[in-house]
C-alpha positions in Angstrom: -35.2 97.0 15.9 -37.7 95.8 18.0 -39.5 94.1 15.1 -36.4 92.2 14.1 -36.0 90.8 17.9 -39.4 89.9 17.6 -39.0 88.0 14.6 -36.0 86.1 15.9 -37.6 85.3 19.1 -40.5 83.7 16.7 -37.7 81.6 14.5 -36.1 80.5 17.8 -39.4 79.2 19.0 -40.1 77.5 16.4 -36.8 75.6 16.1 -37.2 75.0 19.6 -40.9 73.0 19.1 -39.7 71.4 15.8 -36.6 69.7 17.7 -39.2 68.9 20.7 -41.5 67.0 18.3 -38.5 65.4 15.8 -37.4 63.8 19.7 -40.9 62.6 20.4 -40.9 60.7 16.4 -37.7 59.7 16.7 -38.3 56.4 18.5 -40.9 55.3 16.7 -38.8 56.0 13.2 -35.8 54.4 14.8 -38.3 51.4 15.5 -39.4 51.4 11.8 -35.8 51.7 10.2 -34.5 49.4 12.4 -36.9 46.5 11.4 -36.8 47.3 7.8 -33.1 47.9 7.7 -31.5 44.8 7.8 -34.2 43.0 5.0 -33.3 46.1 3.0 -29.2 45.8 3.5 -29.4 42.4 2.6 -31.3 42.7 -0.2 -28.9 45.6 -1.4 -26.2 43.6 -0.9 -27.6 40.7 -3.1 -28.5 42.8 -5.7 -25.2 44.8 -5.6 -22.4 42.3 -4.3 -22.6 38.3 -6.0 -21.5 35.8 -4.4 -18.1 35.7 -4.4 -16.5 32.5 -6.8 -14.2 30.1 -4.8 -10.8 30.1 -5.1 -8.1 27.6 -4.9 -5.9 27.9 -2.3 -2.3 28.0 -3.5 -0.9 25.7 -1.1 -3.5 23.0 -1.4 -2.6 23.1 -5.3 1.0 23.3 -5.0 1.0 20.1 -2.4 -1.0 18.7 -5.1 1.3 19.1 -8.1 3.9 17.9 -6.0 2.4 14.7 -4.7 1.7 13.8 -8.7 5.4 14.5 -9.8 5.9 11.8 -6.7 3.7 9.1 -8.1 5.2 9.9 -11.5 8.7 9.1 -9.6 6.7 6.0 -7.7 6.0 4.8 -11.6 9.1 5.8 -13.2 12.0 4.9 -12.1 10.6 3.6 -9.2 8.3 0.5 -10.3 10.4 0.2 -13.2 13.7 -0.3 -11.6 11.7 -2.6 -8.5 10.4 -5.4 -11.3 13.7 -4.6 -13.3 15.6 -5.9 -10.5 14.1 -8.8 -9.9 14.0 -10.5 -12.9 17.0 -12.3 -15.2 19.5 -9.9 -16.5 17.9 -10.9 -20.1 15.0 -9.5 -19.3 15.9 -6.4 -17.5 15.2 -3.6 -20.5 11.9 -5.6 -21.3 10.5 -4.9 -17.7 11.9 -1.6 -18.0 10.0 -0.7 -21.6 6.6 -1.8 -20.7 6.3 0.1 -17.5 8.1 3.1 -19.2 5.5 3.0 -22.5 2.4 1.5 -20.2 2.9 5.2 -18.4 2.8 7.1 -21.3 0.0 4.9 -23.5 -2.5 5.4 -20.0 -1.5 8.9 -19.3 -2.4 9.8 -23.0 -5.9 7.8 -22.7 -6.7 9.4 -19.7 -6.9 12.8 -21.2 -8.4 11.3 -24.1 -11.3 9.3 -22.5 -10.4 7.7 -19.5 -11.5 10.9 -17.0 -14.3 11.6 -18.5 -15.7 7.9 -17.6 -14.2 8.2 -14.8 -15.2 11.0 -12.8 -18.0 12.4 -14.6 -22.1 11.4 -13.5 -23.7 8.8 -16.0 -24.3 5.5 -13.7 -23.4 3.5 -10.7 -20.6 1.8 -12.8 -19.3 4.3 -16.0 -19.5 8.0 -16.4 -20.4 9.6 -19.4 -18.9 11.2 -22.3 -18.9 14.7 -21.3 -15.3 15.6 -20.5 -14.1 13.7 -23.7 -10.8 14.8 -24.7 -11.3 17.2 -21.4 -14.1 19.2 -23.1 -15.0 22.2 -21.2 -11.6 21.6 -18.5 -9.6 25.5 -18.4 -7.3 26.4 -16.3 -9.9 28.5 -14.4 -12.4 24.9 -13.7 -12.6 23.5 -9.9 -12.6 20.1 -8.7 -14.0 19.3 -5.4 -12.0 18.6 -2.5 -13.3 17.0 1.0 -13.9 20.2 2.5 -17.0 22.3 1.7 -16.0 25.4 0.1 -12.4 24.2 -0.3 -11.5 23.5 -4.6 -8.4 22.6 -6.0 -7.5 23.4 -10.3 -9.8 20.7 -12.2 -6.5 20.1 -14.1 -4.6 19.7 -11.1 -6.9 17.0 -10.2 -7.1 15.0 -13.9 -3.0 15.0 -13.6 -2.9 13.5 -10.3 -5.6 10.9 -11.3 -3.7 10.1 -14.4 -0.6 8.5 -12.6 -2.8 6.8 -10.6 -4.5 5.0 -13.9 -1.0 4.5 -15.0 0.7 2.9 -12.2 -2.3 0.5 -11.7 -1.9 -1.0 -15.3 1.6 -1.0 -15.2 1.8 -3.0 -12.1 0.0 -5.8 -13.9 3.5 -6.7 -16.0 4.6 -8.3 -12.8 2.9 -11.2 -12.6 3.7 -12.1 -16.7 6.7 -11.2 -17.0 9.7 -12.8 -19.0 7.3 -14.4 -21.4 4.4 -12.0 -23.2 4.6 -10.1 -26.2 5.4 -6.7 -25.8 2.3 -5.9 -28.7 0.3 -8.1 -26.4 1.3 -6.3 -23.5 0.1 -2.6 -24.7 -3.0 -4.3 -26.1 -4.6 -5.9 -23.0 -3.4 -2.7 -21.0 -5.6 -0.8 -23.7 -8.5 -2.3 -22.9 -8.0 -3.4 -19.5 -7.4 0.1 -18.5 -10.7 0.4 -20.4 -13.4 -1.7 -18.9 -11.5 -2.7 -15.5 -9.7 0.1 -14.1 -12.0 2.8 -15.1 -15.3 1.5 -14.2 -13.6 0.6 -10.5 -11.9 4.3 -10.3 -16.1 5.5 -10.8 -17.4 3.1 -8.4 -15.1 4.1 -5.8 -14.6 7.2 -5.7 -17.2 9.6 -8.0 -19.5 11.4 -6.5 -20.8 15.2 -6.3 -18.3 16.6 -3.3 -19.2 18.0 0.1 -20.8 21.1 -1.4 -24.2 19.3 -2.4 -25.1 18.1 0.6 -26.4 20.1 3.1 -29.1 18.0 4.4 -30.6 14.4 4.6 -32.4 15.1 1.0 -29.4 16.5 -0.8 -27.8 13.6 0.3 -29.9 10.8 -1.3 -29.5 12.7 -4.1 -26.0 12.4 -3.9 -25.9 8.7 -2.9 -28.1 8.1 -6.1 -26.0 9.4 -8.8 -22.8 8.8 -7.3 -20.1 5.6 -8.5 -21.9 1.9 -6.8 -19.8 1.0 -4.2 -19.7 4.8 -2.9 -23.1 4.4 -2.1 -22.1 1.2 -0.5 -20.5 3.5 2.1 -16.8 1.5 1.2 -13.4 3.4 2.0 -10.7 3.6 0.0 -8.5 6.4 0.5 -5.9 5.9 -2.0 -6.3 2.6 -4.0 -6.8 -0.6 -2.3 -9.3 -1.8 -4.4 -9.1 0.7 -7.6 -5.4 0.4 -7.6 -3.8 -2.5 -5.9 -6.8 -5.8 -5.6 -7.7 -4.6 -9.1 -4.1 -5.3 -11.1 -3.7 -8.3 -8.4 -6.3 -10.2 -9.8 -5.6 -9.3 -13.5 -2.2 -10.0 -12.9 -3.4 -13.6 -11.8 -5.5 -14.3 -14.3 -2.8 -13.3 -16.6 0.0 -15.6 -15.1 -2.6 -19.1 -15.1 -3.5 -18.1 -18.9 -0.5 -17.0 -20.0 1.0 -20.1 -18.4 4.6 -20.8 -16.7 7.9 -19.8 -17.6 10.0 -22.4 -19.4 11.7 -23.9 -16.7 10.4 -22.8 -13.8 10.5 -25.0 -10.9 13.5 -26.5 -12.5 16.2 -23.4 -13.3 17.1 -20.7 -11.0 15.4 -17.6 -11.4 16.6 -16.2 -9.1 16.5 -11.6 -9.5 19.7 -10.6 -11.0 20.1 -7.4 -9.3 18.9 -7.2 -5.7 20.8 -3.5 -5.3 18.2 -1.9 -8.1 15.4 -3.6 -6.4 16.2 -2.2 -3.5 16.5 1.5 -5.1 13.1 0.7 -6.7 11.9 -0.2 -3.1 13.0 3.2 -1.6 11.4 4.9 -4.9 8.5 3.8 -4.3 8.5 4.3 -0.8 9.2 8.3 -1.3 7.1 8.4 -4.0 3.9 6.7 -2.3 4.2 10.2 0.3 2.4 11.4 -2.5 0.2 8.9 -3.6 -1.6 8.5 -0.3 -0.8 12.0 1.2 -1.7 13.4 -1.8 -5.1 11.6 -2.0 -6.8 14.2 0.9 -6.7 17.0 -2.0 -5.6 19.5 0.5 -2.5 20.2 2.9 -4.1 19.9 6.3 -4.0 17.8 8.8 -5.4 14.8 7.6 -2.6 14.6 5.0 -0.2 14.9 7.6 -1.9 12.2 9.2 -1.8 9.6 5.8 1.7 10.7 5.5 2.7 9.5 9.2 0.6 6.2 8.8 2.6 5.7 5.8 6.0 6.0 7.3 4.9 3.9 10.4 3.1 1.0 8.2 5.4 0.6 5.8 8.3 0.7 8.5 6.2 -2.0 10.9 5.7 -4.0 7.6 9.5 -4.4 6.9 10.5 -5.7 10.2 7.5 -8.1 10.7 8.0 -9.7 7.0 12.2 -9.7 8.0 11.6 -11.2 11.2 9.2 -14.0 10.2 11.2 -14.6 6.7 14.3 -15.1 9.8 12.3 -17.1 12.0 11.1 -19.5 9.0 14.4 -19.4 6.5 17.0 -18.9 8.8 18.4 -15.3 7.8 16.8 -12.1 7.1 17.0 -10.8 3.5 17.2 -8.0 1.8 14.6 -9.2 -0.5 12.6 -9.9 2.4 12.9 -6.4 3.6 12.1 -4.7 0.4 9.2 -7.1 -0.4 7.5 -6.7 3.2 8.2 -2.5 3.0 5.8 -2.8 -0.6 3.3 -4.9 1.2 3.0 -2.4 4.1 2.8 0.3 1.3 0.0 -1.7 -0.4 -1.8 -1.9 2.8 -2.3 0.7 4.0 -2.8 2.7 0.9 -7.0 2.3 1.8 -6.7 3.4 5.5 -3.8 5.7 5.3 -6.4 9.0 5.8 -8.9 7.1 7.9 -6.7 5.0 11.1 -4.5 6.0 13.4 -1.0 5.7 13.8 -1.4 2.6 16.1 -3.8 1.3 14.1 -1.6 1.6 10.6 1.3 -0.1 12.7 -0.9 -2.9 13.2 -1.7 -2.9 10.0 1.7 -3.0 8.4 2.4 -6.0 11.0 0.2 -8.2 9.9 0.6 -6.8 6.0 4.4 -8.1 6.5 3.6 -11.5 7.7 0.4 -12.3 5.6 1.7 -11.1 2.2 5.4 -13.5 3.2 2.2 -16.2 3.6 1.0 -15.0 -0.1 4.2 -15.5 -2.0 5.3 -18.3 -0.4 2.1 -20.7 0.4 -0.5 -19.2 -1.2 1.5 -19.0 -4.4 2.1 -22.8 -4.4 -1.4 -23.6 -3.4 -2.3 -21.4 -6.4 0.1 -23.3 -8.4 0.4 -20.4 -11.0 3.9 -18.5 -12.1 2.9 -15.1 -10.8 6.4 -14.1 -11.8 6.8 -10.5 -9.4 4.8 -12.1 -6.9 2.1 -9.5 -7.8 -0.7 -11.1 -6.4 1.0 -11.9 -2.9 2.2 -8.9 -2.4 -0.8 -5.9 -4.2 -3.4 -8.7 -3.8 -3.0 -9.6 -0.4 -2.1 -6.8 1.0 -4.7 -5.1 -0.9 -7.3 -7.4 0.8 -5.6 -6.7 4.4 -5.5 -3.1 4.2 -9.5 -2.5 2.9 -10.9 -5.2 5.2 -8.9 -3.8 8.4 -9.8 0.0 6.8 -13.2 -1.0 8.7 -11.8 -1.8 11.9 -8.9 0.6 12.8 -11.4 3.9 11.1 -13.0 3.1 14.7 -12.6 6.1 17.0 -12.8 4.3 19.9 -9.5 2.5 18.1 -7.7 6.1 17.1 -9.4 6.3 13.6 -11.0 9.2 12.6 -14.8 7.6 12.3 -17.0 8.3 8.7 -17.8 11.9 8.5 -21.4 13.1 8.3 -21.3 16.1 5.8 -25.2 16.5 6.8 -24.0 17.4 10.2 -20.9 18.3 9.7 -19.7 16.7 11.9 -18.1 12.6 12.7 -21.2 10.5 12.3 -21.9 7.4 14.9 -19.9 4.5 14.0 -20.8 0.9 13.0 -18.1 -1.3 12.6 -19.9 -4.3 11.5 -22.0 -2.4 8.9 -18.4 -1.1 7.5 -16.6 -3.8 7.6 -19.4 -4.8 5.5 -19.1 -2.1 2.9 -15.5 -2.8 3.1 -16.0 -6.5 1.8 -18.4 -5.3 -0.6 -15.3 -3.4 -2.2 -13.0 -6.5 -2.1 -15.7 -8.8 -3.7 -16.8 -6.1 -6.4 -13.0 -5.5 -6.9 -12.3 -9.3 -7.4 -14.9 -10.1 -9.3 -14.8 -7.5 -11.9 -11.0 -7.3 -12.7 -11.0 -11.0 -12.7 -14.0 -11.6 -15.5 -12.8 -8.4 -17.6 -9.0 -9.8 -17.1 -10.1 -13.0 -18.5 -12.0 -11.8 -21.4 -9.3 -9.3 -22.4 -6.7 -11.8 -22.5 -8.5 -13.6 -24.7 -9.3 -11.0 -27.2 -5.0 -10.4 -27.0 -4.6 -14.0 -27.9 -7.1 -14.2 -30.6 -5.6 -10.9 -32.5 -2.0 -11.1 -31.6 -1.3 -13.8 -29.2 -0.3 -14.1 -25.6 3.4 -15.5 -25.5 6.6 -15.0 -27.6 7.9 -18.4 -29.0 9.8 -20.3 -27.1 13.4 -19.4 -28.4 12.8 -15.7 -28.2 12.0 -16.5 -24.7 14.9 -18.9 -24.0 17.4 -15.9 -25.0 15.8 -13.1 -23.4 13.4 -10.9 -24.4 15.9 -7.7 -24.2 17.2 -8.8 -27.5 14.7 -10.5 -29.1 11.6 -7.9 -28.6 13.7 -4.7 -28.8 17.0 -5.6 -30.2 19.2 -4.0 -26.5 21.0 -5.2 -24.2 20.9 -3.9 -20.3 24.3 -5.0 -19.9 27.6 -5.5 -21.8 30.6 -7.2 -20.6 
């Protein structure tokens, strides 16, 4: 007995000097483990957890697929039924076919070529061949939005682009209509579409995304493989120079080659349905929610915002063009109104993500009044039969909206300044260095639809000529081009 008391009173000590000496260590091990730990816990979790793969957030892409089914309605009916309207009741199907078939011919390109050359890396002016037919697009690819680590479907994306190629030829038919061949009409739009639209959609709006920048290095890097006049630093937030100065000018060029209507000048031409004009009008209006809303990529705020400088520009450009058209004329009319609500649309389709409120209002004023200038003595100094009034209203307004984009993106005037994705942050703000990059996009824009317009016309004439004869023309084209009638009495 007393041998086994003895031996526990040994064990006991023992334990009691062990724990003594594992409390002395302990700080010093706690010192080593808790230097090594974290190196070793992230390295563990490297090794053992990847990166995890963005994901699309389901709102952003259903705001997306909505705002395309809007331009779609912007397109048709929307377009169709706003040129329909205004021309001769002999000519109302005709309008309405080659928007209707000009939709569907670009929509089909586009997946076929015309987004891979668009927004795909190759150089300043063109992508490259590498989404051809949309090669390598799944259901599971991402496009970039404006937000680092934000993505949207790639499809989602090509969709949404696509009614923007197709609007944008379509609202070329304008300025020729009542006179070209309908052959002549899908032709030129073929090629324009080709060598004018696409090469402006790159300039303007391709590059890498907000993911590959991350510092001044990675940026140059991004300026230097990204579309020309995106390195020029020039805004456009949803088409004032790809979309609307783009088919103004080929629209133009079409209407002095093409030459005047028989009669003009002489014969009332007067639109034979004001009432569909104005449906068109409000089409377009609803439908251009999505256009420039829909041009942020994502449902935040900053769509919110395009979406309330649309309302308020367009609005502001309806009651300046009404009140100078009743100033000047006499009486307000309801072409007046619709007209000056479409050059308030046009206008501020560049600035609608990047001005404020105030600053669209002011905007949409001076669209109103300025495009009433364009189709009234601008058109006459032009001395061409721009038939729609294209030019006045996409042209001008066009012109309006990118230059003032400059101005009112101010934050000292409410805009929201040029973001610095190197600092994440607003970057300072130069307004005479952006109005500059602004007119870089207007000149570019001009010059380059008007040259490829030109030649592309004359490649139509030369293979299937320009103008229907004159009789087909005298009784209407409805009839004569595809055997209908919009209206029997």
């Amino acid at each position: 007995m007393k041998k086994l008391f003895a031996i526990m009173l040994a064990a006991i000590s023992l334990s009691l000097s062990g724990l003594v000496l594992a409390q002395d260590a302990a700080p010093a091990v706690a010192a080593v483990v808790e230097a090594a730990a974290p190196a070793t816990a992230e390295a563990v979790l490297a090794e053992a957890v990847p990166a995890a793969a963005p994901v699309p957030n389901k709102g952003d892409t259903a705001w997306m697929m909505i705002s395309t089914i809007l331009v779609i309605l912007m397109v048709i009916p929307g377009l169709a039924l706003f040129y329909g309207g205004l021309v001769r009741a002999k000519n109302m199907l005709s309008v309405l076919m080659q928007v209707f078939v000009i939709f569907s011919l670009i929509s089909v390109l586009w997946v076929i070529y015309g987004y891979s050359l668009a927004f795909t890396g190759g150089s300043a002016f063109i992508g490259g061949f590498d989404k051809l037919f949309l090669s390598g697009v799944t259901a599971e690819s991402l496009g970039a939005t404006f937000s680092k680590g934000v993505y949207i479907p790639e499809l989602t994306f090509v969709v949404f682009q696509a009614t923007f190629a197709a609007i944008t030829t379509a609202l070329i038919v304008g300025a020729f209509a009542e006179r070209m061949k309908f052959s002549a009409v899908l032709l030129f739009s073929v090629l324009w579409f080709t060598f004018s639209y696409l090469p402006m959609a790159h300039m303007v709006w391709y590059w890498d995304g907000p993911d590959a920048i991350t510092d001044a290095a990675s940026l140059e890097k991004v300026v230097a493989g990204a579309g020309f006049l995106w390195a020029k630093g020039a805004l456009d937030f949803a088409g004032g120079t790809v979309v609307h100065i783009n088919a103004a000018v080929a629209g133009l060029v079409g209407a002095f080659l093409i030459g005047k209507r028989i009669g003009y000048g002489k014969e009332p031409m007067t639109p034979h349905s004001l009432t569909l004009t104005m449906v068109g009008a409000a089409l377009l209006w609803v439908g251009w929610f999505g256009f420039n809303a829909g041009s942020n990529l994502e449902a935040n705020g900053l769509a919110a915002l395009a979406m309330v400088n649309t309302l308020a520009a367009t609005a502001a450009a309806t009651l300046s063009w009404m009140v100078a058209e009743w100033l000047f004329k006499g009486k307000p009319s309801m072409l007046g109104a619709a007209s000056g609500a479409v050059s308030g649309l046009v206008a501020i389709t560049p600035a609608c993500g990047f001005v404020g409120p105030m600053g669209a209002i002011i905007i949409g004023l001076m669209a109103g009044v300025l495009c009433l200038w364009g189709v009234n003595g601008l058109k006459k100094m032009l001395g061409a039969d721009d038939s729609l009034d294209v030019f006045g209203v996409h042209g001008v307004g066009g012109i309006v909206g990118a230059i003032l984009t400059g101005v009112f993106v101010s934050p000292a005037l409410g805009g929201t300044g040029v973001y610095d994705y190197v600092t994440n942050a607003v970057g300072e703000y130069n307004m005479v260095a952006q109005v500059t990059s602004q007119l870089w996009g207007v000149g570019v824009a001009i010059v380059w639809s008007g040259v490829v317009a030109f030649i592309c016309y004359k490649i139509v004439d030369v293979l299937v000529g320009l103008r229907v004869p004159e009789d087909e023309e005298r009784e209407g084209l409805d009839i004569t081009a595809h055997g209908e009638s919009a209206y029997h009495y």
